[in-house]
Backbone atoms as SQL, in Angstrom:
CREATE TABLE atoms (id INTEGER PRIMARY KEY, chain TEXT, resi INTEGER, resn TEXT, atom TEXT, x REAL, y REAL, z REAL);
INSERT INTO atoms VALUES
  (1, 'A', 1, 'UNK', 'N', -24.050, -4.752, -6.009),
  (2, 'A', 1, 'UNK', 'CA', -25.332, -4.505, -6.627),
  (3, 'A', 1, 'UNK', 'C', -26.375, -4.193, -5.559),
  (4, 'A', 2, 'UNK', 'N', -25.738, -3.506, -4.813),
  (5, 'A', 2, 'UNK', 'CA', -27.300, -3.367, -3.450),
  (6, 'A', 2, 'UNK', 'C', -27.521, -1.412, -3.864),
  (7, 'A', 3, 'UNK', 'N', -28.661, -1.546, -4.517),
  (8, 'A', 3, 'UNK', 'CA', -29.128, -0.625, -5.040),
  (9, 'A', 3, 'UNK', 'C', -30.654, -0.976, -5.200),
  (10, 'A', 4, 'UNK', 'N', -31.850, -0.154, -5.102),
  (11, 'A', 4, 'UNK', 'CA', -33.205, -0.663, -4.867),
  (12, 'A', 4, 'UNK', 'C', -33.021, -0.247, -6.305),
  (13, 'A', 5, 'UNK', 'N', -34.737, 0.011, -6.696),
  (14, 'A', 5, 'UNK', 'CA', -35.182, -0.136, -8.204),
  (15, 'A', 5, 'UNK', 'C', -35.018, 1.349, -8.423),
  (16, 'A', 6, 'UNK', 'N', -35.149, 1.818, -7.594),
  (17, 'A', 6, 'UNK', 'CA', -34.963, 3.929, -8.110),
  (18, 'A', 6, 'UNK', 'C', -33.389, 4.139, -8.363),
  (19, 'A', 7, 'UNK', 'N', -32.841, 3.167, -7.924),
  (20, 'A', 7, 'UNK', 'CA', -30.786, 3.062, -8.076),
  (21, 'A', 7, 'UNK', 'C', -30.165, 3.510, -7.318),
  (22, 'A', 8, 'UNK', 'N', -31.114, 3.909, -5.529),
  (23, 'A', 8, 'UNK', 'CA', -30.711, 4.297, -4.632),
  (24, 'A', 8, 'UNK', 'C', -29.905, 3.231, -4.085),
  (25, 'A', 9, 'UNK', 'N', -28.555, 3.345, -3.588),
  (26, 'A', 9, 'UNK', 'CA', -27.759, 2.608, -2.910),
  (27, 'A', 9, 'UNK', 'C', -28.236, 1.779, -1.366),
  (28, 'A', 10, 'UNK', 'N', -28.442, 0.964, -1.152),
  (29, 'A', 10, 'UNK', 'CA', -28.963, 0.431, 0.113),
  (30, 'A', 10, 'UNK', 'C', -28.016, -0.269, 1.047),
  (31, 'A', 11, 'UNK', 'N', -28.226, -0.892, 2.298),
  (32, 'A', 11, 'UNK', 'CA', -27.577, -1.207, 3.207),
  (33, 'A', 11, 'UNK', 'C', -25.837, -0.428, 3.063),
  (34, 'A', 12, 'UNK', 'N', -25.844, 0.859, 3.247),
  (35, 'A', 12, 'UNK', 'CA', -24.980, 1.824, 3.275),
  (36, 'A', 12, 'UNK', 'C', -24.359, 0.959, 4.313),
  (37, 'A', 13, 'UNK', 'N', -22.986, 0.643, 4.721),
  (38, 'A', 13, 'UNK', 'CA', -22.088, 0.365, 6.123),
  (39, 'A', 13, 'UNK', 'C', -22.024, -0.785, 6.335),
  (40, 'A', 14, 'UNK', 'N', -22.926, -1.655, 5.866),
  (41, 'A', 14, 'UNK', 'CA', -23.472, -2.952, 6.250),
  (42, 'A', 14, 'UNK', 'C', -22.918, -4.087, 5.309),
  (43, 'A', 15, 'UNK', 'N', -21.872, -4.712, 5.157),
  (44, 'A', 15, 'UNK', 'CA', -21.551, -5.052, 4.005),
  (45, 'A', 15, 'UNK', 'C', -22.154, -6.952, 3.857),
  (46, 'A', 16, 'UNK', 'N', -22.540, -7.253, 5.420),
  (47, 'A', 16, 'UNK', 'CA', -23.284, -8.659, 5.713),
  (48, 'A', 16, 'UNK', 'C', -24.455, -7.879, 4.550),
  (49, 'A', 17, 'UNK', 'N', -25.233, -7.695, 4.834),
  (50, 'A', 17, 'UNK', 'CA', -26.523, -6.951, 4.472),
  (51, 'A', 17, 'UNK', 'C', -26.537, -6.746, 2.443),
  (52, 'A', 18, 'UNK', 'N', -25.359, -6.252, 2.556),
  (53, 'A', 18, 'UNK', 'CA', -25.128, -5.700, 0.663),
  (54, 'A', 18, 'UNK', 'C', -24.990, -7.355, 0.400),
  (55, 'A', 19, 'UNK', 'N', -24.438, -8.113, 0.657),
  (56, 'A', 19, 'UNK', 'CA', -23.559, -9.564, -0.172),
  (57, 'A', 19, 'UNK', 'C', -24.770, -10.273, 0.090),
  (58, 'A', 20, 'UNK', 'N', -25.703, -10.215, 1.021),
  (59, 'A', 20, 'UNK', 'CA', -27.117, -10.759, 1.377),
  (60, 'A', 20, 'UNK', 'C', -27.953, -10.868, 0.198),
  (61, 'A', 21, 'UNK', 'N', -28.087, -9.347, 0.058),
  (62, 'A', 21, 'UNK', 'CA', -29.104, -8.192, -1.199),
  (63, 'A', 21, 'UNK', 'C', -28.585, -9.260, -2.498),
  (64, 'A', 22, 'UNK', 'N', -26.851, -9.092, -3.044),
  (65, 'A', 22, 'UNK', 'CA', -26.707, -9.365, -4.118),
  (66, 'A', 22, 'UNK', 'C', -26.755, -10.524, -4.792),
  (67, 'A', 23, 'UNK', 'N', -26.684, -11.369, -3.463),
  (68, 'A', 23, 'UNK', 'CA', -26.930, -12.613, -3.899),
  (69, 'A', 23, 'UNK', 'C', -28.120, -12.957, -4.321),
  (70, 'A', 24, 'UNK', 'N', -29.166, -12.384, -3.341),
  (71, 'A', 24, 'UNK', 'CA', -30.579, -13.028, -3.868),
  (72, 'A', 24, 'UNK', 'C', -31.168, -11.658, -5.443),
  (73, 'A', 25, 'UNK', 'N', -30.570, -10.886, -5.498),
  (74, 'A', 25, 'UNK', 'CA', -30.733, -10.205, -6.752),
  (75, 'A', 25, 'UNK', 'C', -30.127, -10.906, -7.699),
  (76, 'A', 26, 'UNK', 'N', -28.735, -11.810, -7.816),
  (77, 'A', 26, 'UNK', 'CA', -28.144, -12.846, -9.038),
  (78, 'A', 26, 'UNK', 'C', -28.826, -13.627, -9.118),
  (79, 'A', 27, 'UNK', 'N', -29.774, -14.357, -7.937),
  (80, 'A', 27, 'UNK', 'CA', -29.847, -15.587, -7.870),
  (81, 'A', 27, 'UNK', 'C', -31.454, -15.398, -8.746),
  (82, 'A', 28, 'UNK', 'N', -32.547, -14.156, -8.865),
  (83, 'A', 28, 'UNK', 'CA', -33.433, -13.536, -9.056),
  (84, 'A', 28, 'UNK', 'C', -32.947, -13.229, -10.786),
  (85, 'A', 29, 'UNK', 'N', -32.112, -12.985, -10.901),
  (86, 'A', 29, 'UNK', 'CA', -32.080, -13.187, -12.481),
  (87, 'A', 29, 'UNK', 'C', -31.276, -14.692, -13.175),
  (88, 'A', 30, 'UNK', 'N', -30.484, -15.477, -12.445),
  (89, 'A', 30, 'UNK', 'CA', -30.278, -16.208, -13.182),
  (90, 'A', 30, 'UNK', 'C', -31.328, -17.640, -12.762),
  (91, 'A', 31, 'UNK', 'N', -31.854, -17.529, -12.360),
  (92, 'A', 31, 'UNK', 'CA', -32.900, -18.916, -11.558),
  (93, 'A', 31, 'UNK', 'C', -33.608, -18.600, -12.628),
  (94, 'A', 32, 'UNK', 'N', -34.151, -17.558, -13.732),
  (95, 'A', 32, 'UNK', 'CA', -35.301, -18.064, -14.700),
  (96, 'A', 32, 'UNK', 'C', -34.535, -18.580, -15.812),
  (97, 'A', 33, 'UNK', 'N', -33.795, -18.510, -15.848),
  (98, 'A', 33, 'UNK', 'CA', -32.414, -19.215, -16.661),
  (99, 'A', 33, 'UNK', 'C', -32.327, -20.999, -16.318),
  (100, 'A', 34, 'UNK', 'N', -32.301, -21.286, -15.792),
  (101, 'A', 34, 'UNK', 'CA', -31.967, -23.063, -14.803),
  (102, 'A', 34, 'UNK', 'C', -31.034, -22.536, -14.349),
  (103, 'A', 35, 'UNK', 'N', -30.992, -21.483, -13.896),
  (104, 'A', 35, 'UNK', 'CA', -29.142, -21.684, -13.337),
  (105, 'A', 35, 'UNK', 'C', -29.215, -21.295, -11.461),
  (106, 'A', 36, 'UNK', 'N', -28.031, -21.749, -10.973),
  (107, 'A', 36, 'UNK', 'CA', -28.180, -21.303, -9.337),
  (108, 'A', 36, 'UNK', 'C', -26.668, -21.095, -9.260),
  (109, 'A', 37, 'UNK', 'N', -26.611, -21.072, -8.133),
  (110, 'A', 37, 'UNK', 'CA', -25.492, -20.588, -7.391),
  (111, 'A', 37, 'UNK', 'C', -24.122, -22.036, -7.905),
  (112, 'A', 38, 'UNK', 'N', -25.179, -23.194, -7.940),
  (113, 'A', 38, 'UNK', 'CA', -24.268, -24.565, -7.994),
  (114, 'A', 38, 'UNK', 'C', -23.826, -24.471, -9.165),
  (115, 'A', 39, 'UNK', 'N', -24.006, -23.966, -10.324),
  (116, 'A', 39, 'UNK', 'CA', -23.939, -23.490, -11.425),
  (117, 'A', 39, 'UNK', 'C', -22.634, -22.233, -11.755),
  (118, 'A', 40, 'UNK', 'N', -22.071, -21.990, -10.782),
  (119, 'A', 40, 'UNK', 'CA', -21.032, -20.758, -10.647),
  (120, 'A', 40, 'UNK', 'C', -20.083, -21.188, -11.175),
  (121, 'A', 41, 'UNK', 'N', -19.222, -20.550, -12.166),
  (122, 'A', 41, 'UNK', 'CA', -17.955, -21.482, -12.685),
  (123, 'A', 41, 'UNK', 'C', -16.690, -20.592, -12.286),
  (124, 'A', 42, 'UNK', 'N', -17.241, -19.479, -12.192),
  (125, 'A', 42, 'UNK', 'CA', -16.229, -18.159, -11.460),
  (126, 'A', 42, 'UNK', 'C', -16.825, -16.887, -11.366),
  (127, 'A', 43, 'UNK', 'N', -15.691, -16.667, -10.404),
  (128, 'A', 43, 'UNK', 'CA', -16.336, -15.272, -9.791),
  (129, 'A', 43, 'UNK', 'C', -15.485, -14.164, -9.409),
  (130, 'A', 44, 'UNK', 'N', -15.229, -13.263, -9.322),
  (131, 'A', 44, 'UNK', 'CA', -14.380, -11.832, -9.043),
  (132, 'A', 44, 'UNK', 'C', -14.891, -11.734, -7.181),
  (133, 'A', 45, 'UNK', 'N', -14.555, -11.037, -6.698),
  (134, 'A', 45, 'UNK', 'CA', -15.384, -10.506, -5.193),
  (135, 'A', 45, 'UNK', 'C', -14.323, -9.586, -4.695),
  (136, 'A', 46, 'UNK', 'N', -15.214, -8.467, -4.991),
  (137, 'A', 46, 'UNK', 'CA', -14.207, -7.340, -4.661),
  (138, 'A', 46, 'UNK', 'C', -14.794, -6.760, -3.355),
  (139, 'A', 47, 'UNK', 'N', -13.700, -6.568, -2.564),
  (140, 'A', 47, 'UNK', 'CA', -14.212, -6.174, -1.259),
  (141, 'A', 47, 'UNK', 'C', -13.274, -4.233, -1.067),
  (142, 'A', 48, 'UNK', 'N', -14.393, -3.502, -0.834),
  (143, 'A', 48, 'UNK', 'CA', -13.632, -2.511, -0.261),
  (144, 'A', 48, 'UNK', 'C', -12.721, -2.085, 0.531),
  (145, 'A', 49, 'UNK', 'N', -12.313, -2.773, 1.688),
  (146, 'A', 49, 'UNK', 'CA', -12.130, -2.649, 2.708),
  (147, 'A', 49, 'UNK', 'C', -11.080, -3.918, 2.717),
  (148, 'A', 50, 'UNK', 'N', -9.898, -4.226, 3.514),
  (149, 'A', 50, 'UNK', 'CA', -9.961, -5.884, 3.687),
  (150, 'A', 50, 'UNK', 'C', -10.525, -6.299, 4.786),
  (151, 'A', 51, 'UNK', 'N', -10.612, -5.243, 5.628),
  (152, 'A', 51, 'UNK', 'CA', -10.966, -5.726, 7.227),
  (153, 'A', 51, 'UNK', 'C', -12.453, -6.363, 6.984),
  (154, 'A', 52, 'UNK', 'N', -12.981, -6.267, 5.603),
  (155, 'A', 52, 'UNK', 'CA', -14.388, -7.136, 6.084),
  (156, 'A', 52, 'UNK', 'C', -14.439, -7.964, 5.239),
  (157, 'A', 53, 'UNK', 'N', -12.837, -8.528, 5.139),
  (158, 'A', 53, 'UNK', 'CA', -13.066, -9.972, 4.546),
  (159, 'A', 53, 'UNK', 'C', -14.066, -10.706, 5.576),
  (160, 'A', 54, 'UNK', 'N', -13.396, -10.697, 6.621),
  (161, 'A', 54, 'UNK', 'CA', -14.039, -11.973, 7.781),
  (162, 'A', 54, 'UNK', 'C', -15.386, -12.076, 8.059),
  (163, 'A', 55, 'UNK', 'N', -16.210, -10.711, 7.642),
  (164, 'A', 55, 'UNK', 'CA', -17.341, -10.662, 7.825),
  (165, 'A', 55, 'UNK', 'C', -18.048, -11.218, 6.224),
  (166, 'A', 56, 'UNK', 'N', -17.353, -10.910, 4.851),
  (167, 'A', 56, 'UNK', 'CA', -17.592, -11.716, 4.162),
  (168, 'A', 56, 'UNK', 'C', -17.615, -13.243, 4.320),
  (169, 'A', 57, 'UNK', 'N', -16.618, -13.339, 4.534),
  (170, 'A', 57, 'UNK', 'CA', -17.004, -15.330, 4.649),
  (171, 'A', 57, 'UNK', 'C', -18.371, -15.775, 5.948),
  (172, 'A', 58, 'UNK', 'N', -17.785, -14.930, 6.615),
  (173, 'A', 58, 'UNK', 'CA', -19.458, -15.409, 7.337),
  (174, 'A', 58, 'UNK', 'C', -20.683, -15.196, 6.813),
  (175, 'A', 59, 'UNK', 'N', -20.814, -14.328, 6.115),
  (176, 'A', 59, 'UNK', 'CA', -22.085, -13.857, 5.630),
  (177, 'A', 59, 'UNK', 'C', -22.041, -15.376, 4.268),
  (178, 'A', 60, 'UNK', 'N', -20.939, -15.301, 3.173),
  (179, 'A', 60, 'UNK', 'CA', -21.106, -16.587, 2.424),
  (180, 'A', 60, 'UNK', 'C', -21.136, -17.614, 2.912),
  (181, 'A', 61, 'UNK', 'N', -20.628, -18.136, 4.032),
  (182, 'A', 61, 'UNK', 'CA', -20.490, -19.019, 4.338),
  (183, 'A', 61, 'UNK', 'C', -22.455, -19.709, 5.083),
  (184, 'A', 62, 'UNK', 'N', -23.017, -18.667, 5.325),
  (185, 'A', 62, 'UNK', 'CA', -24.420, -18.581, 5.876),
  (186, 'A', 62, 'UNK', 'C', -24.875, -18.963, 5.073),
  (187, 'A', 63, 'UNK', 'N', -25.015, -18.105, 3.891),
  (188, 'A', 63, 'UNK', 'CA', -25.408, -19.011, 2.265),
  (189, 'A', 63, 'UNK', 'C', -25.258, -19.828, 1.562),
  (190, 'A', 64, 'UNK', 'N', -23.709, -20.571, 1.969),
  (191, 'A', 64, 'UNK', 'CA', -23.660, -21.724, 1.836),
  (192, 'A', 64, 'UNK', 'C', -22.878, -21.469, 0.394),
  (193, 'A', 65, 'UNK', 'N', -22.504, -20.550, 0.484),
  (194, 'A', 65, 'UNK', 'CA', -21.705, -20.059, -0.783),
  (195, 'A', 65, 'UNK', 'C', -19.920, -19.569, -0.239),
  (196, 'A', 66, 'UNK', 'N', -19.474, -20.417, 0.667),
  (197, 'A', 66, 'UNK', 'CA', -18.156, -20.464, 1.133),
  (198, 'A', 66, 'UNK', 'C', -17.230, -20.716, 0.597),
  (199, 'A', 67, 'UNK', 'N', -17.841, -21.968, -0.339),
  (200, 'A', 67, 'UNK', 'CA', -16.354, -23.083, -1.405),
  (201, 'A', 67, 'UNK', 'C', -16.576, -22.015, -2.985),
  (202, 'A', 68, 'UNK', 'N', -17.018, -21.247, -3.043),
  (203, 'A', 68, 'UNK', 'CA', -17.010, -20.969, -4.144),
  (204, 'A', 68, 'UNK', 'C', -16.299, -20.523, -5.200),
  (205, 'A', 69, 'UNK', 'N', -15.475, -20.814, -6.740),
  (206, 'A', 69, 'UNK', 'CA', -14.833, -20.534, -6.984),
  (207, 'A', 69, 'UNK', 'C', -14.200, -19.367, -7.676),
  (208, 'A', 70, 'UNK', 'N', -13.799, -18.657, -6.322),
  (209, 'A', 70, 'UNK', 'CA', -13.516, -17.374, -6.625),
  (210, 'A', 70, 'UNK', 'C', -12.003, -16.875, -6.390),
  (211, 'A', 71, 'UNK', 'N', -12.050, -15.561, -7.129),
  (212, 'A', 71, 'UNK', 'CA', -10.833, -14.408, -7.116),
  (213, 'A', 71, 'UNK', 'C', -11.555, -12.966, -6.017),
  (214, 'A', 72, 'UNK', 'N', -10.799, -13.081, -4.958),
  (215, 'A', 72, 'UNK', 'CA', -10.637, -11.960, -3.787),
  (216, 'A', 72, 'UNK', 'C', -10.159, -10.695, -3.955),
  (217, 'A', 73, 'UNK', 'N', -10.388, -9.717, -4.198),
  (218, 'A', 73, 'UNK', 'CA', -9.468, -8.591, -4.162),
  (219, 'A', 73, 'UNK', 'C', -10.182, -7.554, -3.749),
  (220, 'A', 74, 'UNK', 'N', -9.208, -6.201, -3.377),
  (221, 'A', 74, 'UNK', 'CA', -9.076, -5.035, -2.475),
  (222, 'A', 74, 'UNK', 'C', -9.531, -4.494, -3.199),
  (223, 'A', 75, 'UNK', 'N', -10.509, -3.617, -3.551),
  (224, 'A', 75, 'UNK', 'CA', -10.282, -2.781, -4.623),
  (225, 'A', 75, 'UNK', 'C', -11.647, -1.952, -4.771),
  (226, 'A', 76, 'UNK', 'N', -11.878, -1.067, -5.182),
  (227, 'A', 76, 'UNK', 'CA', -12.611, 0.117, -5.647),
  (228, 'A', 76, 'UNK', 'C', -13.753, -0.652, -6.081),
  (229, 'A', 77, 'UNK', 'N', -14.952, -0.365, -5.659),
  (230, 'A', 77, 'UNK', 'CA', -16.701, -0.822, -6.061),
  (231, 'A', 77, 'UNK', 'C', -17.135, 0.247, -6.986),
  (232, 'A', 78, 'UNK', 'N', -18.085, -0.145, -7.520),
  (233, 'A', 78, 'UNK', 'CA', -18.408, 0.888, -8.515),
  (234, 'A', 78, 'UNK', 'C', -19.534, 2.516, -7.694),
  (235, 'A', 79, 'UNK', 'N', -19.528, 2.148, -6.504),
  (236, 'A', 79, 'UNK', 'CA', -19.935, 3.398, -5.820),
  (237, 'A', 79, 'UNK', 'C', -19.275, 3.832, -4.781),
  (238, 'A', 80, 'UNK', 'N', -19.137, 4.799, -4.404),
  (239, 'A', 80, 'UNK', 'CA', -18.605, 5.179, -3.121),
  (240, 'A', 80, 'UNK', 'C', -18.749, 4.092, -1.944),
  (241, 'A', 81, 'UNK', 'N', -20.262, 4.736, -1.745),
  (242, 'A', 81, 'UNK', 'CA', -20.356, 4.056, -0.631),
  (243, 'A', 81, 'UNK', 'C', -20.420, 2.478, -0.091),
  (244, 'A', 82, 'UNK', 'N', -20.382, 1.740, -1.334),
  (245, 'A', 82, 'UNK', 'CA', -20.857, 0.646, -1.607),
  (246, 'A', 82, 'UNK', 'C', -19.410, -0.306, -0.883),
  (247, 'A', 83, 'UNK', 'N', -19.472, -1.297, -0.434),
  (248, 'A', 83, 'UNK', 'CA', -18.414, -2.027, -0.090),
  (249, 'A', 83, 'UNK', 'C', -17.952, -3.723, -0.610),
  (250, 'A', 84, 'UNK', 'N', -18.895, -4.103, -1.182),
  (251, 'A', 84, 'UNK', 'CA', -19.013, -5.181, -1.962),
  (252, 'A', 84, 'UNK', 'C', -19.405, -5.259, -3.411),
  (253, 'A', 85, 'UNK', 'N', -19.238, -6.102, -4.172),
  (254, 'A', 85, 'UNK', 'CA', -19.168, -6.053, -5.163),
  (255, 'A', 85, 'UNK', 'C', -18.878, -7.395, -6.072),
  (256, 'A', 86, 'UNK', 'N', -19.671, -8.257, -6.906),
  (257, 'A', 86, 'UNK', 'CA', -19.503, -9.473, -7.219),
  (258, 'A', 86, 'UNK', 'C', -19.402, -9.642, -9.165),
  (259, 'A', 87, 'UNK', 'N', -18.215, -10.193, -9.142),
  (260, 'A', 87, 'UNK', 'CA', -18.923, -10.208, -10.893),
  (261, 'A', 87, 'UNK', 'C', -18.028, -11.948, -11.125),
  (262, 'A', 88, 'UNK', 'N', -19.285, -12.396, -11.829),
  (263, 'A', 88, 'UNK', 'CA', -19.756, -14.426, -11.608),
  (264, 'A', 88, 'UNK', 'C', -20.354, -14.500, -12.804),
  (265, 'A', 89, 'UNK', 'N', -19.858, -15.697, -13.529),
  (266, 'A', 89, 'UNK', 'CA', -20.297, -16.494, -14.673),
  (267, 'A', 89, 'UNK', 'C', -20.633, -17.367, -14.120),
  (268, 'A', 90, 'UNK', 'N', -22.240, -17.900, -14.487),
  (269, 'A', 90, 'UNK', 'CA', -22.335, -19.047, -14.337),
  (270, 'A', 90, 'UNK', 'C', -22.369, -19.773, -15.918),
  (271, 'A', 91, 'UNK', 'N', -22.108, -21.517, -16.038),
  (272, 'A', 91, 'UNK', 'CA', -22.544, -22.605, -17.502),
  (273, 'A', 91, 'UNK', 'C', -23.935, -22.966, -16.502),
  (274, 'A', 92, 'UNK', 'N', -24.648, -23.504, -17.407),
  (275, 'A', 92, 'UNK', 'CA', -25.527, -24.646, -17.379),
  (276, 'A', 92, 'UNK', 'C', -25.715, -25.744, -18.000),
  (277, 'A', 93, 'UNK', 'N', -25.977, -26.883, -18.085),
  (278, 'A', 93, 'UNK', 'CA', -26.053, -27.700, -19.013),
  (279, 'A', 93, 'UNK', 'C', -27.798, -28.253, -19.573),
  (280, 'A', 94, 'UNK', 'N', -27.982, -27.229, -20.721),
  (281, 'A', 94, 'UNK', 'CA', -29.403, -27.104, -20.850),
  (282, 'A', 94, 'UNK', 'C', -29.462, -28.540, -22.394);
């Protein structure tokens, strides 16, 4: 989801930078909700590339979003250029 508001694609190459963007863009729609990150019950994380798994976990792991319970895979983003890619349910208990 690292795309600005015109739907231009951003941090092109940078995939620390995109997983940065998308997090605080999820965290920007589900926080008026009660919900956060602690709130995650699952998650997809599709990485373009595998070689930047390692740079994924560092970048989650910065956020503190390391243990999280997720499914990893290789696979096609919904843009070209794009290299990350997250799709996460969170529950809450309202």
């Amino acid at each position: 989801m690292s795309f600005n508001e015109k739907g231009e694609s951003i941090y092109i190459g940078d995939i620390s930078s995109q997983v940065k963007y998308t997090v605080e863009v999820v965290d920007s729609l589900i926080h008026p909700e009660g919900a956060s990150f602690l709130d995650l019950c699952e998650a997809t994380v599709f990485l373009k590339r595998k070689s930047d798994f390692p740079l994924y976990q560092e970048t989650a792991e910065s956020l503190g979003l390391s243990d999280i319970p997720a499914m990893y895979l290789v696979a096609d983003v919904c843009r070209d250029e794009l290299l990350f890619e997250l799709d996460a349910a969170f529950v809450t208990q309202r």
